[in-house]
MARBA-3410 file (N, C-alpha, C, O; in Angstrom, 1 decimal):
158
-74.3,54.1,114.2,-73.5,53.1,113.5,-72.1,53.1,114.0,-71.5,54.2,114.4 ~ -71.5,51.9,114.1,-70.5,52.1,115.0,-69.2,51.4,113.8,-69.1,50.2,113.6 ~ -68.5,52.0,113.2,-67.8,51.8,112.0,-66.6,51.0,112.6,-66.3,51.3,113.8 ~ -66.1,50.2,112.3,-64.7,49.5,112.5,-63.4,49.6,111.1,-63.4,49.5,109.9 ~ -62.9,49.8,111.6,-61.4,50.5,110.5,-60.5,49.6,110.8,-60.0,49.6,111.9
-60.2,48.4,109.6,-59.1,47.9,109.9,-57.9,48.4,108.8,-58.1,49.1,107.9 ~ -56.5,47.7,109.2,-55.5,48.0,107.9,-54.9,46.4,107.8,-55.0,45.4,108.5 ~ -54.4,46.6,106.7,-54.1,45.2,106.5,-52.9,45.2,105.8,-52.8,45.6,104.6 ~ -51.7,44.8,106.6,-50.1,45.1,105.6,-49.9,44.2,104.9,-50.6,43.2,104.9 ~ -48.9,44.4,104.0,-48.4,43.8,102.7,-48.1,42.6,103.4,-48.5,42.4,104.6
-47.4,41.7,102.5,-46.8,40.8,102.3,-45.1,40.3,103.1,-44.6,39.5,103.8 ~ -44.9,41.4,102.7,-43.2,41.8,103.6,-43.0,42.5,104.7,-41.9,42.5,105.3 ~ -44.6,43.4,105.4,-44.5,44.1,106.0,-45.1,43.7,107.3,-45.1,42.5,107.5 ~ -45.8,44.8,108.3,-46.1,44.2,109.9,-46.8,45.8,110.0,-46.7,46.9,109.6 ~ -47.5,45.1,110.8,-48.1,46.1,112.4,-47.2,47.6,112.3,-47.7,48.7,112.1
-45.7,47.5,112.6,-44.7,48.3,112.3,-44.2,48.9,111.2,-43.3,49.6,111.1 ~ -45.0,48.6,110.5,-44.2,49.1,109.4,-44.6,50.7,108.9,-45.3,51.3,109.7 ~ -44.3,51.2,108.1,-44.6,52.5,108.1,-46.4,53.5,108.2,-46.8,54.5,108.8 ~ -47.2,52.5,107.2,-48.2,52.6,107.2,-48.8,52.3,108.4,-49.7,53.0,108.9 ~ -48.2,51.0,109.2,-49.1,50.5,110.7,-49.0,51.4,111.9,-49.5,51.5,113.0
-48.1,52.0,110.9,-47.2,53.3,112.3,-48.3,54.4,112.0,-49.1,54.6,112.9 ~ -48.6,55.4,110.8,-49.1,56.2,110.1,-50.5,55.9,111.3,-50.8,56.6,112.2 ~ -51.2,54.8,110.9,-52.3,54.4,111.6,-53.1,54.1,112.5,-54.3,53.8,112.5 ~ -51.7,54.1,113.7,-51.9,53.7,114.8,-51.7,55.1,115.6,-52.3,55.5,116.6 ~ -50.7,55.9,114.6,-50.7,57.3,115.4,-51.9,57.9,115.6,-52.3,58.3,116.7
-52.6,58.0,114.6,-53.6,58.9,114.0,-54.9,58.0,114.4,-56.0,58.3,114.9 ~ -54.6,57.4,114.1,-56.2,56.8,114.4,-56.2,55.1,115.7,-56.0,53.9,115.4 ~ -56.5,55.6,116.8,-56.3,55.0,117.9,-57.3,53.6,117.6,-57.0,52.5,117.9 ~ -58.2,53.9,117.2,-59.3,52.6,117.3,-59.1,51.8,116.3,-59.7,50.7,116.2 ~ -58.3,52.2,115.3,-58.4,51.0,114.3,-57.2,49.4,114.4,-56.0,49.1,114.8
-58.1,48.8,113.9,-57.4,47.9,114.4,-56.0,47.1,113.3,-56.2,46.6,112.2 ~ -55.0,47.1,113.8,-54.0,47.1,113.4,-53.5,46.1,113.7,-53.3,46.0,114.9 ~ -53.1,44.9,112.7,-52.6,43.2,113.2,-51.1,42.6,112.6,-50.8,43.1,111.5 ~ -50.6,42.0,112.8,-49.4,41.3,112.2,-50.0,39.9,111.6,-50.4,39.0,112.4 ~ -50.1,39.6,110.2,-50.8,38.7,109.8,-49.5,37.8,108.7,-49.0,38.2,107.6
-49.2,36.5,109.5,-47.7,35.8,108.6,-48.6,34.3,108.2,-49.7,34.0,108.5 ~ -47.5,33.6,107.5,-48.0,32.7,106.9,-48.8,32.8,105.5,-48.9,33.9,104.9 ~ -49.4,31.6,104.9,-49.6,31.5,104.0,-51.5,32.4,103.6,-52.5,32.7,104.3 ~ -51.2,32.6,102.6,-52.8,33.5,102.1,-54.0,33.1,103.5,-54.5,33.8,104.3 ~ -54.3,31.6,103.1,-55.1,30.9,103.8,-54.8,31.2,105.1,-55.8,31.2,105.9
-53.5,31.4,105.8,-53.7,31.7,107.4,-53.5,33.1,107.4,-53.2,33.4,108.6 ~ -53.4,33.9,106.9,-53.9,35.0,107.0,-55.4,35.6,107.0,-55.9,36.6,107.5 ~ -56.0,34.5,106.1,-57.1,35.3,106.0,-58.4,34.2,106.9,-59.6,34.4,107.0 ~ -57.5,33.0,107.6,-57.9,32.9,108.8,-58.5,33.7,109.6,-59.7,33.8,109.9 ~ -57.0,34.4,110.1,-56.5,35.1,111.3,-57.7,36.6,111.0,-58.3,37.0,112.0
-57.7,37.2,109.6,-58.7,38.4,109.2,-60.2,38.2,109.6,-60.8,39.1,110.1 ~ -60.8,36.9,109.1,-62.3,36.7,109.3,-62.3,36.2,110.8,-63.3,36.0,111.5 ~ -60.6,35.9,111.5,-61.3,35.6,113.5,-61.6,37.1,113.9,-62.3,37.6,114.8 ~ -61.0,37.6,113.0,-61.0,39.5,113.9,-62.3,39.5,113.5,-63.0,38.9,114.3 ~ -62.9,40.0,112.4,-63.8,40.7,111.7,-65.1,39.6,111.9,-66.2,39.9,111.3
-65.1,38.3,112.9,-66.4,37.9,112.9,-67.6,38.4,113.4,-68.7,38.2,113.0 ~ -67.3,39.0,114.6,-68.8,39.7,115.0,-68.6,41.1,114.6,-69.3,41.8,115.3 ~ -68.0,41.7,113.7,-68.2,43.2,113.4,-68.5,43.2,112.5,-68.3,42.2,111.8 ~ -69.4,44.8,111.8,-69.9,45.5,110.8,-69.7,46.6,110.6,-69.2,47.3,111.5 ~ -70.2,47.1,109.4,-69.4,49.0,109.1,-68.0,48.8,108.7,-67.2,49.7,108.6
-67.7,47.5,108.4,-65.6,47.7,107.8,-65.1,48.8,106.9,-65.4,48.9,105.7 ~ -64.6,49.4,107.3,-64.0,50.1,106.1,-62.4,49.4,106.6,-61.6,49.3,107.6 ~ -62.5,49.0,105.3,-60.9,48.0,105.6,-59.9,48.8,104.6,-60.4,49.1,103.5 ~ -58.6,49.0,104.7,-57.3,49.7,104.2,-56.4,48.2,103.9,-56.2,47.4,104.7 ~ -56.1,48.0,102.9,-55.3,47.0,102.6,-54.1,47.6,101.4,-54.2,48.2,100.3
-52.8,47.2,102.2,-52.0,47.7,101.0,-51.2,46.6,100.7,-50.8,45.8,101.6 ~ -51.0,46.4,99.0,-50.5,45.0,98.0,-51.0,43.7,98.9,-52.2,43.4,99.0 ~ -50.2,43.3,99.2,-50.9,41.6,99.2,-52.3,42.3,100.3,-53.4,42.1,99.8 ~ -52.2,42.7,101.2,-53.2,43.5,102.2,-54.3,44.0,101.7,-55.3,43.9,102.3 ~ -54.1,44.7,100.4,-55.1,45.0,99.9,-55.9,43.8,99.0,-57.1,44.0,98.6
-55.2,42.4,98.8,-55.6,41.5,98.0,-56.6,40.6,98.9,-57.7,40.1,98.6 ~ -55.7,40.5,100.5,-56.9,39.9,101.3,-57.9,41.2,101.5,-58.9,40.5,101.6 ~ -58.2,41.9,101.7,-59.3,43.1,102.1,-59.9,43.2,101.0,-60.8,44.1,101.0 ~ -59.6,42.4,99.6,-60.9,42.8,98.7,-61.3,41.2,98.6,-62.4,41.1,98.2 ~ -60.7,40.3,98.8,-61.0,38.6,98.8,-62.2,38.8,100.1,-63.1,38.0,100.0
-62.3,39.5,101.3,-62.4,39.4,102.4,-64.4,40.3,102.1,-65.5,39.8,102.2 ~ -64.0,41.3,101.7,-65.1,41.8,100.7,-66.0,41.6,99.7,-67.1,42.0,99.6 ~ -65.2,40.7,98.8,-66.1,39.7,97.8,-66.8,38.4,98.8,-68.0,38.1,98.7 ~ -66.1,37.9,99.8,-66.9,36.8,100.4,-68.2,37.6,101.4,-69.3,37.2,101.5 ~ -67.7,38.9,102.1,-68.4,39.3,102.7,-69.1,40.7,102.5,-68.9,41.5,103.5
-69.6,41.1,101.6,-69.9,42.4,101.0,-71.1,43.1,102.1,-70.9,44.1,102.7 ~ -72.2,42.4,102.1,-72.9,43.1,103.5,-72.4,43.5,105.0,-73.2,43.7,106.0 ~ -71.1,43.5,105.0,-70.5,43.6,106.6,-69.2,44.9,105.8,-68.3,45.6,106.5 ~ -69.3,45.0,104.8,-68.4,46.0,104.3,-68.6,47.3,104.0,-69.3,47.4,103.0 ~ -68.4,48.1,104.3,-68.9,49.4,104.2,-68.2,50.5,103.1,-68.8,51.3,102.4
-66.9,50.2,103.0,-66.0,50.9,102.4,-64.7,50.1,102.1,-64.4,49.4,103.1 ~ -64.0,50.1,101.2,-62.6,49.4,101.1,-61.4,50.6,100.3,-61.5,51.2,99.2 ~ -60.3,50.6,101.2,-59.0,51.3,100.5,-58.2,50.5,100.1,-57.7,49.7,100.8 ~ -57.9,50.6,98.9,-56.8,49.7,98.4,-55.4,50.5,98.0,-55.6,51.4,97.2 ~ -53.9,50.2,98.3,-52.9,50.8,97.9,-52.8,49.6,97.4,-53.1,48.4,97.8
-52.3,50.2,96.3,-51.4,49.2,95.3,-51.6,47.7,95.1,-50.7,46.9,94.8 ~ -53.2,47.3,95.4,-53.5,45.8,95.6,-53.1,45.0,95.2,-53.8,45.0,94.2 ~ -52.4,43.8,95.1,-52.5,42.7,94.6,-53.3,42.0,93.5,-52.9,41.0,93.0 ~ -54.3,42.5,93.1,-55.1,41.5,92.3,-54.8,40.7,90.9,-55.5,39.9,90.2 ~ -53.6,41.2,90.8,-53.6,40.5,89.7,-52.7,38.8,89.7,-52.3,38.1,88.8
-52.5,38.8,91.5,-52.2,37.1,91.7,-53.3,36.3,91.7,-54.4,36.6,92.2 ~ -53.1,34.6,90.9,-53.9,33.7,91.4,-54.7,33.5,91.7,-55.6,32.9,91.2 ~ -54.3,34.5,93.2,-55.1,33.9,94.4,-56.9,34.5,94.1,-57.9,34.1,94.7 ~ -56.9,35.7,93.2,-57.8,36.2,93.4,-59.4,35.9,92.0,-60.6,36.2,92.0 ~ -58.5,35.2,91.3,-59.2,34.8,90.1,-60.8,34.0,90.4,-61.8,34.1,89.6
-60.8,33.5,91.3,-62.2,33.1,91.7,-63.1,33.9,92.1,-64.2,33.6,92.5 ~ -62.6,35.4,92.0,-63.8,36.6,91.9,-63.7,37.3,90.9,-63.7,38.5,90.9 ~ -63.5,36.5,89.8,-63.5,37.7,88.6,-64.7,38.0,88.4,-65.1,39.0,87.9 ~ -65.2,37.0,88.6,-66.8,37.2,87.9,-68.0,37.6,88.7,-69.1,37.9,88.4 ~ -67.4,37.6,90.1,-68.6,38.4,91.2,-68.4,40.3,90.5,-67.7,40.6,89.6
-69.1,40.9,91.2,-70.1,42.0,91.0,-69.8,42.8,93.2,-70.6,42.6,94.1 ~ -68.7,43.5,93.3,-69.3,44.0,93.9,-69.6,45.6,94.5,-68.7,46.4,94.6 ~ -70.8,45.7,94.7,-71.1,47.3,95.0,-70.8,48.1,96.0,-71.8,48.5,96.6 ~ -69.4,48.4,96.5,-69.4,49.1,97.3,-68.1,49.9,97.1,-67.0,49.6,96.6 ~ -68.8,51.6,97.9,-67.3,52.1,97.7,-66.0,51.6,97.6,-65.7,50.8,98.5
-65.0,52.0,96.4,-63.8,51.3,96.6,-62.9,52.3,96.0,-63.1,52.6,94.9 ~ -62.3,52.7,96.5,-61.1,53.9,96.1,-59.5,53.1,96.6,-59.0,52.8,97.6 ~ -59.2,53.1,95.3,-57.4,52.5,94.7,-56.3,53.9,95.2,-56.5,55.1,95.4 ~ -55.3,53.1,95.2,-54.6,54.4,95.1,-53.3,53.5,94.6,-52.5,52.9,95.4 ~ -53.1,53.4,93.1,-51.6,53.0,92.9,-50.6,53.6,92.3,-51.1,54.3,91.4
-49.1,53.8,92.3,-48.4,54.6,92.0,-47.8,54.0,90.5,-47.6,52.8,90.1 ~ -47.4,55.1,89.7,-47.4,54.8,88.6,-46.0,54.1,88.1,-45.8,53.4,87.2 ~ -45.3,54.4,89.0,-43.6,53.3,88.5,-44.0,52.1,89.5,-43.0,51.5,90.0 ~ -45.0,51.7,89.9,-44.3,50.7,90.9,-44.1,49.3,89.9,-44.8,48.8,89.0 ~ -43.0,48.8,90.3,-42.2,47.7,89.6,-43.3,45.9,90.4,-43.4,44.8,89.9
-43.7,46.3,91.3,-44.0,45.1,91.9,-45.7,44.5,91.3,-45.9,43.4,90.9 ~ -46.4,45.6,91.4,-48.0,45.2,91.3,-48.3,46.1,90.0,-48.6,47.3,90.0 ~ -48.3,45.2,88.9,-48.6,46.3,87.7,-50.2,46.8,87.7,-51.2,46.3,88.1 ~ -49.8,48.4,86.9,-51.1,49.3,87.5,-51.8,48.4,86.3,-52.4,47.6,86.9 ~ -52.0,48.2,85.0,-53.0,48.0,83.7,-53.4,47.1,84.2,-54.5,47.4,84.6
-52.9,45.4,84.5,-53.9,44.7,84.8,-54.5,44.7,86.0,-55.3,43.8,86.1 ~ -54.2,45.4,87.2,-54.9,45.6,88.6,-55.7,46.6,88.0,-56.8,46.6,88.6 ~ -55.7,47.3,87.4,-57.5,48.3,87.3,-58.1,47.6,86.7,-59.2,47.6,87.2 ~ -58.0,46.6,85.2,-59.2,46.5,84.5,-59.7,45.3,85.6,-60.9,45.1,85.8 ~ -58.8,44.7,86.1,-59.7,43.3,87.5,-60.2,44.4,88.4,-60.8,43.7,89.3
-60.3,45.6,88.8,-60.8,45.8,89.4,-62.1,46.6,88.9,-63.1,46.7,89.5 ~ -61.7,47.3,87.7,-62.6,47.8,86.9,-64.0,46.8,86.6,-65.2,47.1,86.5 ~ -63.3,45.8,86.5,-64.5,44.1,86.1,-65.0,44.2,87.5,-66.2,44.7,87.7 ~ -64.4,43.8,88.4,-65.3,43.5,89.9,-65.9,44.6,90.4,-67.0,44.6,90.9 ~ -65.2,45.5,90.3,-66.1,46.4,92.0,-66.9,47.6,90.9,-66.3,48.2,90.0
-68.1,47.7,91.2,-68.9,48.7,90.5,-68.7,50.0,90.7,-68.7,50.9,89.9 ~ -68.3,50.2,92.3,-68.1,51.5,92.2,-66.5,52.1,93.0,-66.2,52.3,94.2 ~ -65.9,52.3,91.7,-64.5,52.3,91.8,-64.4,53.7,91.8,-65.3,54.6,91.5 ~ -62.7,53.9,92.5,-62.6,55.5,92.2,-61.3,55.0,91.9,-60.8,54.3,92.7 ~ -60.5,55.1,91.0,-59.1,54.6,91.1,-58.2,55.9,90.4,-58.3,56.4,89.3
-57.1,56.2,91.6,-56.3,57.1,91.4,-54.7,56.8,91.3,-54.0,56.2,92.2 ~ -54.3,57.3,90.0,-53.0,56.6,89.5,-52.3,58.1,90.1,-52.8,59.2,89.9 ~ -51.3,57.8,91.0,-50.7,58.5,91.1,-49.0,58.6,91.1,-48.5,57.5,91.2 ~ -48.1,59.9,91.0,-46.8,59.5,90.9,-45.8,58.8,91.5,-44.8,59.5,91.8 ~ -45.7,57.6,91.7,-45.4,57.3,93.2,-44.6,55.6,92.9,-44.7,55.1,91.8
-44.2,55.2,93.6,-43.5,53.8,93.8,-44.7,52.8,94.2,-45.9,53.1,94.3 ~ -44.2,51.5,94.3,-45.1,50.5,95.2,-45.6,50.9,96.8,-46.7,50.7,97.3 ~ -44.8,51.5,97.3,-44.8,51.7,98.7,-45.4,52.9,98.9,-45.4,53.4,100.0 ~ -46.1,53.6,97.7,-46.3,54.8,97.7,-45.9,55.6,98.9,-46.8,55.9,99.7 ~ -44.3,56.2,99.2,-43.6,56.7,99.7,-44.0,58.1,100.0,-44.3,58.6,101.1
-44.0,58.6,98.8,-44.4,59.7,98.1,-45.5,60.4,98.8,-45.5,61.0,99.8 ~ -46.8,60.1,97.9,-48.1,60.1,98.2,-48.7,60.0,99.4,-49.2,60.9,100.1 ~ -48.7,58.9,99.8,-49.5,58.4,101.0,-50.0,58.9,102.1,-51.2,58.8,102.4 ~ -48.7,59.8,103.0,-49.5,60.7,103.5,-50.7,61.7,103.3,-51.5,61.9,104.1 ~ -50.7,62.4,101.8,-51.4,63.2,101.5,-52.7,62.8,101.1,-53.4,63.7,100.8
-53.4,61.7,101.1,-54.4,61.1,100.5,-55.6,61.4,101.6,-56.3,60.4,102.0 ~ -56.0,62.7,102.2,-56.9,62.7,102.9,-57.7,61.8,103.7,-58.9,61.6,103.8 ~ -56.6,61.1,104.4,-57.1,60.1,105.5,-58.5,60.4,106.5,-59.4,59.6,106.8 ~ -58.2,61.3,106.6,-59.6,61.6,107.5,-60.9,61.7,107.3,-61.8,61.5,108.0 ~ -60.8,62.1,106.0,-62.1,61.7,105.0,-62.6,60.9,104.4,-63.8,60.8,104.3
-61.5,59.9,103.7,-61.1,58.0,103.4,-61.7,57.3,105.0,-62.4,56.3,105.1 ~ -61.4,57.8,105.6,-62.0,56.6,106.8,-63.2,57.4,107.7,-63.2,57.2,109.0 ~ -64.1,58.2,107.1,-65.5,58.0,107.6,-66.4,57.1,106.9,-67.6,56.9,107.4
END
């Protein structure tokens, strides 16, 4: 099985930014992109990458994590695993999967002051969608500053 690992940055963020950095050090093969423009051309630009591959375990953090679970609900048999920091889901954009069902590992990690993506209604949407949730509220900001390193990466992305 030949796994592919992508990450998917925020909204405000890049390839560069702390996490793209975190991921590029450590983990050589994953694939790491600068995705701008609107929802729709980002998640373009996500399904040109991810067309001939399978085994995703995809890392998405806030809006990143909102396309990597939109990206997941359309395509659940090519998904293997999903990380979510601090997702997005509780924009809009994501309301046309409230009512899908999907089963695959999904482990959250949001921090408990973040001001940007509130934690109550991003767990019960994801509590409703994904069957098998792990979701860990921890002490931390939106950017989970804090945390992030410590979250056993190495074991999150087998």
């Amino acid at each position: 099985m030949n796994i592919t690992r992508l990450f998917i940055h925020g909204l405000e963020s890049s390839s560069q930014g702390t996490k793209g950095i975190f991921f590029s050090e450590r983990y050589p093969d994953m694939i790491i992109e600068d995705y701008k423009g609107s929802l729709e051309e980002r998640m373009e630009k996500l399904n040109e990458i991810l067309s001939d591959k399978t085994d995703l375990i995809l890392v998405g953090s806030s809006f990143g994590g909102l396309m990597a679970a939109m990206y997941a609900c359309d395509n659940e048999d090519k998904v293997k695993k999903l990380i979510l920091l601090a997702p997005a889901l509780d924009l809009e954009e994501f309301k046309p999967y409230l009512k899908k069902k999907i089963d695959i590992p999904v482990i959250i990690y949001h921090g408990r002051n973040d001001d940007v993506v509130p934690v109550a209604p991003v767990q019960k949407i994801a509590g409703e969608v994904f069957t098998d949730i792990t979701y860990n509220i921890v002490n931390d900001d939106h950017p989970l500053r804090e945390t992030f390193t410590s979250f056993g990466w190495d074991e999150l992305l087998k």
